[in-house]
C-alpha positions as CSV (number, residue, x, y, z in Angstrom):
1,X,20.8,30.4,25.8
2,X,18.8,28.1,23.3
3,X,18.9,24.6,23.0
4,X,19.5,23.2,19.6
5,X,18.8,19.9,18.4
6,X,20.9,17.9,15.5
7,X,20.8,20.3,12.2
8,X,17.4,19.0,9.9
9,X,19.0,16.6,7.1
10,X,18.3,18.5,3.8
11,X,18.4,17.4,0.1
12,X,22.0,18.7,0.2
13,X,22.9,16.0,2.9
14,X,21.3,13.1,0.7
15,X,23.7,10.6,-1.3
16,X,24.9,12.3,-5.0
17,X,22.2,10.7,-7.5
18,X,19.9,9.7,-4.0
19,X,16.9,10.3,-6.8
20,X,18.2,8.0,-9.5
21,X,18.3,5.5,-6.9
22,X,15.5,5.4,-5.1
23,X,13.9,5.8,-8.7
24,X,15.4,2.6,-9.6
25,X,14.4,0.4,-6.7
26,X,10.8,1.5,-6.5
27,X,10.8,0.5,-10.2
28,X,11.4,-3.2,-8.8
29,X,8.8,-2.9,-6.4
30,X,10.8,-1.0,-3.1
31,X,9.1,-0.2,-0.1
32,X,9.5,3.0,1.8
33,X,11.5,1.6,4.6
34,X,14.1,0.5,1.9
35,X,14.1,3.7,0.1
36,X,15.0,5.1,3.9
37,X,17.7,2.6,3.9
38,X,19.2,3.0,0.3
39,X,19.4,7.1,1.4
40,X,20.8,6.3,4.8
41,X,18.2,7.6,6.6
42,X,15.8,6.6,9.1
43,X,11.8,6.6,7.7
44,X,11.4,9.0,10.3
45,X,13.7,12.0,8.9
46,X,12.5,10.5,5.5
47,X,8.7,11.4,6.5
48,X,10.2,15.2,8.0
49,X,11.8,15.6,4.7
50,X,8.6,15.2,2.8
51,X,7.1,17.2,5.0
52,X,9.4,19.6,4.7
53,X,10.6,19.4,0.7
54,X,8.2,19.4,-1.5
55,X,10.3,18.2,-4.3
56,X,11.5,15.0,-2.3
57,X,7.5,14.4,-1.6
58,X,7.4,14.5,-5.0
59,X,9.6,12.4,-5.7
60,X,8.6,9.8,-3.2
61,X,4.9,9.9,-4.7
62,X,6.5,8.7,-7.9
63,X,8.4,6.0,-6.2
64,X,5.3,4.9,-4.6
65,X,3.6,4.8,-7.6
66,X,6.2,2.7,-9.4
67,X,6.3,0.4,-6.3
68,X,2.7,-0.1,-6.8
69,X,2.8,-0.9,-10.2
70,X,5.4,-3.1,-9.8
71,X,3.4,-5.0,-7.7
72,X,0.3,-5.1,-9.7
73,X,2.4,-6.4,-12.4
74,X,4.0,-8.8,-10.8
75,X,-0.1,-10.4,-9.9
76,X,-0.7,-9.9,-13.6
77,X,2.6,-12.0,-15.0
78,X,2.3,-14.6,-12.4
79,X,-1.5,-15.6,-13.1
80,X,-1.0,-19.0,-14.5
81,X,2.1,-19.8,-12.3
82,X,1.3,-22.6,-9.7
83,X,4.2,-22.0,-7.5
84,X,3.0,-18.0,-7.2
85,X,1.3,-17.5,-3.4
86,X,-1.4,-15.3,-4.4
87,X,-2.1,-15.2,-1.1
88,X,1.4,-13.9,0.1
89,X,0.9,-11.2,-2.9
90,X,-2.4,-10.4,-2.0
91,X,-1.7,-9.1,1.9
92,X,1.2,-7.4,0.7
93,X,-1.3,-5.3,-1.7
94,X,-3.9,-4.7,1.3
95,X,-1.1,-4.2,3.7
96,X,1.0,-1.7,1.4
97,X,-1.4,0.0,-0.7
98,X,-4.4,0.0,1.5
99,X,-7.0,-2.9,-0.1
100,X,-9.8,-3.8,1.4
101,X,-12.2,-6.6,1.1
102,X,-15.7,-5.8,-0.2
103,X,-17.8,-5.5,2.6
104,X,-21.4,-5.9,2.1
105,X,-23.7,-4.6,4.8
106,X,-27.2,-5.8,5.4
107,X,-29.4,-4.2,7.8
108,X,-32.8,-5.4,8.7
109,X,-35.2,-2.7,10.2
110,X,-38.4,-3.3,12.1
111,X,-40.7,-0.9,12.2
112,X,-44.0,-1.0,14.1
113,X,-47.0,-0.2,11.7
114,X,-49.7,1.9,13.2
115,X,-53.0,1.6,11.8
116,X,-55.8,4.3,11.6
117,X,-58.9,4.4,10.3
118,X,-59.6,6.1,6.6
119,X,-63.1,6.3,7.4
120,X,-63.4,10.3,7.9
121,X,-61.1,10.7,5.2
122,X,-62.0,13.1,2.1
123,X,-62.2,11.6,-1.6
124,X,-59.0,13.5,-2.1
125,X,-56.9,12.2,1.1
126,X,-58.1,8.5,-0.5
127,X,-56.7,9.3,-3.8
128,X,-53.5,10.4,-2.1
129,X,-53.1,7.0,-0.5
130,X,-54.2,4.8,-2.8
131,X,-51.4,6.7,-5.3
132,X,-48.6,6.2,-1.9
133,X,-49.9,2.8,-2.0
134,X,-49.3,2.3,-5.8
135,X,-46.0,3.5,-5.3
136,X,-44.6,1.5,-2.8
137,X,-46.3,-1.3,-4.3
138,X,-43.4,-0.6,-7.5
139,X,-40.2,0.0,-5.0
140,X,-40.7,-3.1,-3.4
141,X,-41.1,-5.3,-7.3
């Protein structure tokens, strides 16, 4: 005897014109969770239908792409609008859309310098250094 689960939800189980919708409210700036919501699913059957459908991922690219542009437009509109929290909007865009900080890193390396002496060198090897010298002489200008 097998055991079977609840049958997988499929595009067929979806609410008539779920598309249109979901459309629509990512076009006013959506997020996934609602999307899940507006279908009357939970995000975790609306994940196994993407991974499953590869028309509905298709479809919720495109509404994640309208809710990001949304978004971004709603920055760009509000720019000289004192009331706008630019710092509300600006987590939501590194917490929705994956923005990061610029992170600059500086490393300092010590190195020991070991010394040796050029006497026994050729006229050749000398040339060879002085040109090494020359050059690192330039990278560090």
């Amino acid at each position: 005897m097998t055991e079977r689960g609840r049958p997988l939800i499929t595009l067929k189980d979806l609410p008539e014109d779920w598309e249109k919708s979901i459309i629509e409210l990512s076009k006013k700036g959506a997020s996934i969770v609602e999307l899940a919501v507006e279908l009357d699913i939970s995000r975790n059957t609306l994940k196994a239908l993407t991974d499953r459908d590869e028309y509905f991922l298709n479809t919720i690219k495109r509404c994640k792409r309208y809710c990001e542009a949304w978004w971004l437009g709603k920055g760009r509109t509000e720019l000289e609008n004192k009331e706008f929290s630019y710092t509300g909007w600006y987590m939501n865009m590194k917490n929705r859309f994956g923005w990061a900080d610029k992170k600059e890193i500086k490393e300092e390396v010590k190195k020991e310098v070991t010394t040796f002496n050029i006497d026994n060198l050729s006229l050749d090897e000398l040339e060879q250094l002085e040109r090494i010298n020359e050059k690192l002489n330039r990278q560090t200008d």
